[in-house]
KEKE-3310 file (N, C-alpha, C; in steps of 0.2 Angstrom, whole numbers, plus 5000, padded with zeros to 4 digits):
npx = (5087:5071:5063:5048:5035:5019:5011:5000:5001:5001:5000:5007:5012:5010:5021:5032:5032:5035:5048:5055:5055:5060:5073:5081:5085:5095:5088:5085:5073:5059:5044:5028:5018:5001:4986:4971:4952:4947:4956:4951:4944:4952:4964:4958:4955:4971:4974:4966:4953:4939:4935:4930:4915:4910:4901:4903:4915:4923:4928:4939:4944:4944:4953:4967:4969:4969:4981:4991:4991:4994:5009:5012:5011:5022:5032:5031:5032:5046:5052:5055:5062:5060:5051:5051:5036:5025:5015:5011:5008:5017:5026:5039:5049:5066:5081:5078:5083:5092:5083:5078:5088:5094:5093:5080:5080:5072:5068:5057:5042:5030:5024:5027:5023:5028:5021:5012:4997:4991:4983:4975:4982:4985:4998:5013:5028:5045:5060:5065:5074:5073:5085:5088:5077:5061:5053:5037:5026:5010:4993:4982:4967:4976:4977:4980:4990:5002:5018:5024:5034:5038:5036:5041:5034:5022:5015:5012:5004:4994:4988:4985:4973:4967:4960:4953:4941:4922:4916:4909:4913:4927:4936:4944:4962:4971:4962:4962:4976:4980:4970:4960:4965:4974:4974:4979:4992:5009:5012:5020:5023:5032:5043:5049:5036:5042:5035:5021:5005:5003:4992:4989:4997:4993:4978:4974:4984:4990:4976:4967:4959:4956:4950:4940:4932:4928:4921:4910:4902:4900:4889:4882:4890:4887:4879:4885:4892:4900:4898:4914:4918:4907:4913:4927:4923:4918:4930:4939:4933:4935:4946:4955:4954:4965:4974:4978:4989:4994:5005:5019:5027:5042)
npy = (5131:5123:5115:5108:5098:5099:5083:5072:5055:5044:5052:5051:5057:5071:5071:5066:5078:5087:5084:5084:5097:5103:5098:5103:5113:5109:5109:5105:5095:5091:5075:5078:5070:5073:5076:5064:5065:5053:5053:5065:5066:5060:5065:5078:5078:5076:5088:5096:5103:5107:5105:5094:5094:5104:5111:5119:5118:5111:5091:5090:5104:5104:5093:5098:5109:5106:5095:5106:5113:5100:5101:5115:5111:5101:5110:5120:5109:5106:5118:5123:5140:5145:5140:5134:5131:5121:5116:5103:5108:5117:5129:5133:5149:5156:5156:5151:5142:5150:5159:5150:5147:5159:5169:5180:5199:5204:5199:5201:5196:5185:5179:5175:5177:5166:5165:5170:5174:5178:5187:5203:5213:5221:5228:5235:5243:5239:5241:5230:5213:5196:5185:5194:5198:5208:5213:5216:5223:5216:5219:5216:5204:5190:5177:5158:5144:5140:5142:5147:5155:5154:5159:5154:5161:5165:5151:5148:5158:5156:5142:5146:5152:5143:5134:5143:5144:5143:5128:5132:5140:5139:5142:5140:5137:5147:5158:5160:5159:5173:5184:5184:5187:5198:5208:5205:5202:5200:5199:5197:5200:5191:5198:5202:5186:5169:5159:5149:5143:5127:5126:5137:5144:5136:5131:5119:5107:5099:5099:5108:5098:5101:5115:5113:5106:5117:5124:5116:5117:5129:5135:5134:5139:5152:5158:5161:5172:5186:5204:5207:5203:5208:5221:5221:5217:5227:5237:5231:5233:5246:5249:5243:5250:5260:5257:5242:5230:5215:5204:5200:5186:5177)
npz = (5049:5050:5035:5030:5021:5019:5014:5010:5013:5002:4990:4979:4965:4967:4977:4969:4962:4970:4975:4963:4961:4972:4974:4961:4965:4976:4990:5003:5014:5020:5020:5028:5034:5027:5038:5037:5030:5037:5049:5059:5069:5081:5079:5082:5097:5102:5102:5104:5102:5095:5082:5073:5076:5067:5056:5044:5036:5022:5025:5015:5019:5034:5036:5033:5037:5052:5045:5045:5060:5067:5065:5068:5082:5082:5080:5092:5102:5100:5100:5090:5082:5068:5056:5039:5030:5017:5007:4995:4982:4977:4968:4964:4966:4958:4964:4977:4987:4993:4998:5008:5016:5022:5037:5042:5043:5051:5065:5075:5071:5067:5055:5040:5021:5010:4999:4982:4979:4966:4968:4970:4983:4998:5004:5013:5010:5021:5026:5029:5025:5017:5011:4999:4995:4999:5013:5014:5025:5027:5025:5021:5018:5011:5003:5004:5008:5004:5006:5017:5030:5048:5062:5081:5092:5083:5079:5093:5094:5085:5087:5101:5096:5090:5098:5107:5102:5096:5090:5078:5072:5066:5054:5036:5034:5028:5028:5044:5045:5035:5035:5043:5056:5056:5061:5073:5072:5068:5053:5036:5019:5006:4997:4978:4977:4982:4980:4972:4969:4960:4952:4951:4942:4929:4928:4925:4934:4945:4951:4965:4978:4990:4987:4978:4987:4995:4986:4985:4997:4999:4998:5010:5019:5016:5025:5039:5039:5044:5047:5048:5038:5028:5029:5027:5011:5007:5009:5002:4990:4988:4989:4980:4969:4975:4983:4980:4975:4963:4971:4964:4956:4956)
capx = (5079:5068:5058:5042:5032:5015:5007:4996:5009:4999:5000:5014:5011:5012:5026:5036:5034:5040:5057:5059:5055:5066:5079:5083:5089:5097:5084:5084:5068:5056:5037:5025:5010:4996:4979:4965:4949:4946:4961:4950:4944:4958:4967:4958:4956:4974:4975:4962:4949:4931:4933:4926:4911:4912:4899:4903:4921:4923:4929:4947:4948:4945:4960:4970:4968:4972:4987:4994:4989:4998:5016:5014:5013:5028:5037:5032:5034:5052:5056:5060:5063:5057:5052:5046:5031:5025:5010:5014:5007:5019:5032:5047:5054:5072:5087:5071:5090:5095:5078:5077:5095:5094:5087:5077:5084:5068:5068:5051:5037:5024:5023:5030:5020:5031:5017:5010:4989:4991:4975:4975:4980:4986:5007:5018:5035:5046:5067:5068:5074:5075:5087:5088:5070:5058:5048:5030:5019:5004:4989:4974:4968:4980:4974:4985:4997:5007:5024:5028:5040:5032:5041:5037:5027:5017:5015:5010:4996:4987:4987:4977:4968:4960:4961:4949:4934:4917:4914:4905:4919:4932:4939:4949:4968:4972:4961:4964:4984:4983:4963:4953:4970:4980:4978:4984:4999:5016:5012:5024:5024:5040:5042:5044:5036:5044:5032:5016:5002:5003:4988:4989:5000:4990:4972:4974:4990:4988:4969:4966:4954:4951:4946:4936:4926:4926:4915:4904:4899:4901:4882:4880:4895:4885:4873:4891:4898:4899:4897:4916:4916:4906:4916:4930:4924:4919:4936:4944:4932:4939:4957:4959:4955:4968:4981:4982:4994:4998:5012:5023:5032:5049)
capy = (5131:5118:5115:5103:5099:5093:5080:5065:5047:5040:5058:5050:5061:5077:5070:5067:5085:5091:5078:5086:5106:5105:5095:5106:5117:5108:5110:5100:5096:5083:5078:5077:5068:5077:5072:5065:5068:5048:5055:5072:5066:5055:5073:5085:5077:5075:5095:5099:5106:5103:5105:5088:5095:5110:5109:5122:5116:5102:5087:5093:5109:5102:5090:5105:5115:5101:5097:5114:5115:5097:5106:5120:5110:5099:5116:5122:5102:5103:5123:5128:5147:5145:5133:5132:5125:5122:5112:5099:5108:5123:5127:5138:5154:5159:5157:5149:5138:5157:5162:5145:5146:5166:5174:5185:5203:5205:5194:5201:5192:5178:5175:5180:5174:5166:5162:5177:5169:5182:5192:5209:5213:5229:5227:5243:5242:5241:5240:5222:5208:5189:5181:5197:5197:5213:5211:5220:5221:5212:5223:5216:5198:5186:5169:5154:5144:5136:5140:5154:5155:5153:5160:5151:5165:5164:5146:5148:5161:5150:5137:5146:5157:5138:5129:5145:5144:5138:5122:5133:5147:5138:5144:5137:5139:5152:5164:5161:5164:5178:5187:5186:5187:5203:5216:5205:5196:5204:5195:5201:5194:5192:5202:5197:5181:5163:5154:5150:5136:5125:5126:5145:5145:5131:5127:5110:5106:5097:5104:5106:5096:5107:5120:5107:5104:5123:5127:5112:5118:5139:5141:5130:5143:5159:5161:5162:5178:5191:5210:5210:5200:5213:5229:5218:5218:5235:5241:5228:5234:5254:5249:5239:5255:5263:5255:5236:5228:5209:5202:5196:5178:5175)
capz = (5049:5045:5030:5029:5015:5021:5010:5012:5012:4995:4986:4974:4959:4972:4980:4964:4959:4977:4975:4958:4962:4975:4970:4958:4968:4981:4994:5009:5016:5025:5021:5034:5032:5030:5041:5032:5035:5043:5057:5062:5078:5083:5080:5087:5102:5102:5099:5112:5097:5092:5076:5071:5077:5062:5051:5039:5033:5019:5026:5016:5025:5040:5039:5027:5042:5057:5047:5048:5065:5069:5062:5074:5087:5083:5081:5099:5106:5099:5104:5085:5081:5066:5054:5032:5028:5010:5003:4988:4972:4975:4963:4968:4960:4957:4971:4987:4993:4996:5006:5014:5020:5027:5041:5041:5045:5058:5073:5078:5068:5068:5051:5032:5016:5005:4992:4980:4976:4961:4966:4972:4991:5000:5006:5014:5010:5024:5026:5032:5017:5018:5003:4995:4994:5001:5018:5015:5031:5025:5026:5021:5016:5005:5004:5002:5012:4998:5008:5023:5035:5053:5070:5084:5093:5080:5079:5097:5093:5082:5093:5106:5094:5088:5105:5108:5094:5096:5085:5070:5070:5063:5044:5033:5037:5025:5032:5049:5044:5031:5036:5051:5061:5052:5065:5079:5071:5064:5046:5033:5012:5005:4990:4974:4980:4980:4977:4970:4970:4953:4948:4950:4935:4925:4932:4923:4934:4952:4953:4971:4981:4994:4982:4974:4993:4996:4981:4986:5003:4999:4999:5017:5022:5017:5032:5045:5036:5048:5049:5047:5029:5022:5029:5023:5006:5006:5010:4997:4985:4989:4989:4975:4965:4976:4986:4981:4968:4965:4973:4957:4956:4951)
cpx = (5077:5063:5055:5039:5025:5008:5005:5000:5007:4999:5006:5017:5014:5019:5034:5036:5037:5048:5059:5059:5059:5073:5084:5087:5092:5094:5082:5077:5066:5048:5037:5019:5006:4989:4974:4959:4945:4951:4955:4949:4950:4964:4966:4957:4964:4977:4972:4956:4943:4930:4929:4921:4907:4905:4898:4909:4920:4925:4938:4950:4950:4954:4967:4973:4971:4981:4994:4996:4995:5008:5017:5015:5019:5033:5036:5036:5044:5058:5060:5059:5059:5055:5047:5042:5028:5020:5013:5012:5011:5023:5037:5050:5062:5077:5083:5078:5094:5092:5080:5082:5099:5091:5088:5080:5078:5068:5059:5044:5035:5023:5026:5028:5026:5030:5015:5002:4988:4985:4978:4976:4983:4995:5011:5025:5038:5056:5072:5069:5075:5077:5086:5081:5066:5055:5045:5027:5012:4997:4982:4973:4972:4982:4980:4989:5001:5014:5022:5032:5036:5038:5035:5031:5021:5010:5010:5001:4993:4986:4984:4972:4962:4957:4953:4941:4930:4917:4914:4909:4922:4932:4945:4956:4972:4969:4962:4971:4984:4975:4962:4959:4976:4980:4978:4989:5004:5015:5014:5023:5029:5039:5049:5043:5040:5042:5025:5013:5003:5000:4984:4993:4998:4986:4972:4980:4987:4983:4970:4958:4951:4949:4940:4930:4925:4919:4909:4900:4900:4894:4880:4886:4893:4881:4880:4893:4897:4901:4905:4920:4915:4911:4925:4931:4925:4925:4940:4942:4937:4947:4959:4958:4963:4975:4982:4984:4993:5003:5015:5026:5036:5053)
cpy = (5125:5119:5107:5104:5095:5090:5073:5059:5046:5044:5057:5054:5069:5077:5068:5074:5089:5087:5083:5096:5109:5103:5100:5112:5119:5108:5104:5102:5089:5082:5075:5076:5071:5072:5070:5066:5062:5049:5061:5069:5064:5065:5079:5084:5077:5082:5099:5106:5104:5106:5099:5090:5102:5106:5113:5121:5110:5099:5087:5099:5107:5098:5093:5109:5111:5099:5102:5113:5108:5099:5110:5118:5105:5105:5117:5116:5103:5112:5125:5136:5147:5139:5135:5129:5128:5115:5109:5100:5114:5121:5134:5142:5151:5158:5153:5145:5144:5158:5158:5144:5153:5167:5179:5192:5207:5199:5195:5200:5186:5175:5179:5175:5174:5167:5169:5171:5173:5185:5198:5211:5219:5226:5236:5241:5243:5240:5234:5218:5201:5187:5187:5200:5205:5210:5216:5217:5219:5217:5221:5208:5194:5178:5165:5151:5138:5136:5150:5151:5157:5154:5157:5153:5164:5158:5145:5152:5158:5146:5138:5149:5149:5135:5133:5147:5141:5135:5127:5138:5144:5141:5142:5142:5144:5158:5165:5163:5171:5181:5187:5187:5193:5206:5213:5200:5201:5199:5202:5197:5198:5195:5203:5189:5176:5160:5153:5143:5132:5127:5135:5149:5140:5126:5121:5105:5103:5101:5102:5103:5098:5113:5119:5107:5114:5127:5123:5114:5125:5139:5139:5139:5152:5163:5164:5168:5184:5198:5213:5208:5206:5220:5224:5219:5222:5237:5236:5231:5243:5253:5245:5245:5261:5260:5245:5233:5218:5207:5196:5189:5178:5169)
cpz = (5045:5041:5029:5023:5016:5013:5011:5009:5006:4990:4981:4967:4960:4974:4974:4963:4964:4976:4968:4959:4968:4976:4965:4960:4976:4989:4999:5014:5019:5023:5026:5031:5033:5032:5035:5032:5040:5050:5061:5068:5081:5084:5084:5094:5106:5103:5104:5107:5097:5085:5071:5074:5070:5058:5042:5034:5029:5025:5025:5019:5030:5040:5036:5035:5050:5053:5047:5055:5070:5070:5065:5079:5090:5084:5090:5105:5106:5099:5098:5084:5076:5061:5045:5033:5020:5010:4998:4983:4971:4971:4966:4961:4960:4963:4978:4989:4994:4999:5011:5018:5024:5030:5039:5042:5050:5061:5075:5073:5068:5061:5043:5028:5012:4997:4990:4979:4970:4959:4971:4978:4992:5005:5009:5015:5018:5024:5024:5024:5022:5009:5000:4992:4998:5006:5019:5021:5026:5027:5026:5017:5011:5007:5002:5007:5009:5002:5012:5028:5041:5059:5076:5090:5089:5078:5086:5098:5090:5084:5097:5104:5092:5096:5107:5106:5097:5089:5078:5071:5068:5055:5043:5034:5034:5027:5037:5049:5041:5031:5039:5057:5060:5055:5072:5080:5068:5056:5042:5027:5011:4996:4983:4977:4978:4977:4975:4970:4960:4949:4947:4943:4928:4929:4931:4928:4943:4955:4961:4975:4987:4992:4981:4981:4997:4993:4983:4992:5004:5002:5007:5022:5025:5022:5039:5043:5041:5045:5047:5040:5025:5023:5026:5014:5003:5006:5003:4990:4981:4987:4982:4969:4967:4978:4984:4975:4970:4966:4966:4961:4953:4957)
residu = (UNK:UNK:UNK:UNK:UNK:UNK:UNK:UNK:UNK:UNK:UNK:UNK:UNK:UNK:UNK:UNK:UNK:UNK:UNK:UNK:UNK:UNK:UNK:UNK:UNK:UNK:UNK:UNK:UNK:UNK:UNK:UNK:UNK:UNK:UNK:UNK:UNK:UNK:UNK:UNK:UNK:UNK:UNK:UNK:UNK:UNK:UNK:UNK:UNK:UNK:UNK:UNK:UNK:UNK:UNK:UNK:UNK:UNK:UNK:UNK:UNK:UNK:UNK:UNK:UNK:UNK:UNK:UNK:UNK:UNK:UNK:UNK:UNK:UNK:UNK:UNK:UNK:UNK:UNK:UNK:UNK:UNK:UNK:UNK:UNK:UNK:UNK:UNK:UNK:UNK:UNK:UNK:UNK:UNK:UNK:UNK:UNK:UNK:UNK:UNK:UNK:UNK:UNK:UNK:UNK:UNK:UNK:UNK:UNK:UNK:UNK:UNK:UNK:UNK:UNK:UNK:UNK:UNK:UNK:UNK:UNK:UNK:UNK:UNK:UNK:UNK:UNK:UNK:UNK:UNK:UNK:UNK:UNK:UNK:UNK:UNK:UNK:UNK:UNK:UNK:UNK:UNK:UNK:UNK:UNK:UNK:UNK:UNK:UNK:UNK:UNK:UNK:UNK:UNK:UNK:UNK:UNK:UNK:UNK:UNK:UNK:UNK:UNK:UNK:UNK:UNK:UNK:UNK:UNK:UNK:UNK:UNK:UNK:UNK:UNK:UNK:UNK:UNK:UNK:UNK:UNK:UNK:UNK:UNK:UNK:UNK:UNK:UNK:UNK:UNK:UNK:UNK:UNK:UNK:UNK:UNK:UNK:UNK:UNK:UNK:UNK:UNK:UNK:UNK:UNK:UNK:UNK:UNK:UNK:UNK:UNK:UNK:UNK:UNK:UNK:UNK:UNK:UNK:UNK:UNK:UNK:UNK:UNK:UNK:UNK:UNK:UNK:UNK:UNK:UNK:UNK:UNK:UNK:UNK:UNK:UNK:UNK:UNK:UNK:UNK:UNK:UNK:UNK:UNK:UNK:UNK:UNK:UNK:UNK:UNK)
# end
């Protein structure tokens, strides 16, 4: 299985802490450039998208979310099973040259969250393991795509889920993997999680810049929310008294 690490060619600071967090534990890997937001069009035409036409997305979601979407479509061009992927502020638990080097013990899934975001979400155990590890079916929003494991169905479904958006629907690639897409994807988090984003462990630590362009353009954001946002929150606000925990890190 391969493993990518998408991060923009000049990110030298990021790119040293990926050489060193996976180094560490013999981790063979590859980055992949990430889009910037001067590539979008050049990209999305290249992708068969209008997302450069988006005007609710920063300028780094948009290419946050393109280079995701470039990485699914080397995986389907090149006919892989499955494939890592990993953002450049994560840090990695315990044994990940044991995950990244087992399959899974399901074959039928689209996608498994490696990353925990250490907020609150709703999981049901299930039998399957990867590396020793648990595979919860994923139930209800859990933001983040620091590092998952990606089957090529899956890869595929996103692919036509973007392909078929109008312009001002798009959202950032987090929630399209792990939210507006949970009841018609096999998405499973892996339990206790691998991995987590850096600055999830110490805000002061490779802050993130599409955070940073998230918050600047929320309020432009808040007229889009749909009808299933609010039964969204409502249901999170009911479950988090009943059914939902954090997904630990080790």
């Amino acid at each position: 299985m391969k493993t990518y690490v998408i991060s923009l060619s000049h990110a030298e600071e990021r790119r040293d802490h990926i050489q060193a967090e996976f180094g560490k534990q013999g981790i063979e890997f590859e980055f992949f450039d990430a889009v910037t937001p001067a590539d979008t069009l050049a990209v999305c035409q290249q992708l068969g998208l209008s997302l450069h036409h988006n005007n609710t997305l920063s300028d780094g979601e948009k290419a946050c979310l393109l280079s995701h979407a470039l990485l699914w479509q080397k995986m389907t061009d090149e006919d892989l099973d499955y494939l890592a992927v990993f953002e450049d502020d994560v840090c990695l638990g315990r044994e990940a040259n044991l995950v990244l080097t087992s399959s899974p013990s399901i074959s039928d899934f689209d996608v498994i969250k490696l990353e925990t975001y250490l907020e609150l979400t709703h999981t049901r155990s299930t039998n399957y393991k990867l590396g020793g590890r648990m595979l919860h079916l994923l139930k209800a929003p859990h933001t983040g795509t620091a590092g998952y494991l990606l089957s090529n169905s899956g890869a595929r479904f996103f692919l036509t889920h973007l392909r078929s958006l109008p312009s001002q629907d798009y959202y950032a690639v987090d929630h399209l993997m792990f939210d507006a897409n949970l009841k018609s994807i096999k998405a499973y988090q892996l339990v206790p999680a691998l991995c987590v984003q850096a600055d999830r462990l110490n805000p002061t630590k490779l802050a993130s810049a599409i955070k940073q362009g998230r918050d600047e353009i929320a309020p432009k954001k808040k007229k889009h929310r749909t009808a299933m946002h609010y039964i969204n929150k409502l249901y999170r606000s009911i479950g988090k008294r009943t059914f939902f925990k954090t997904v630990s890190f080790e």
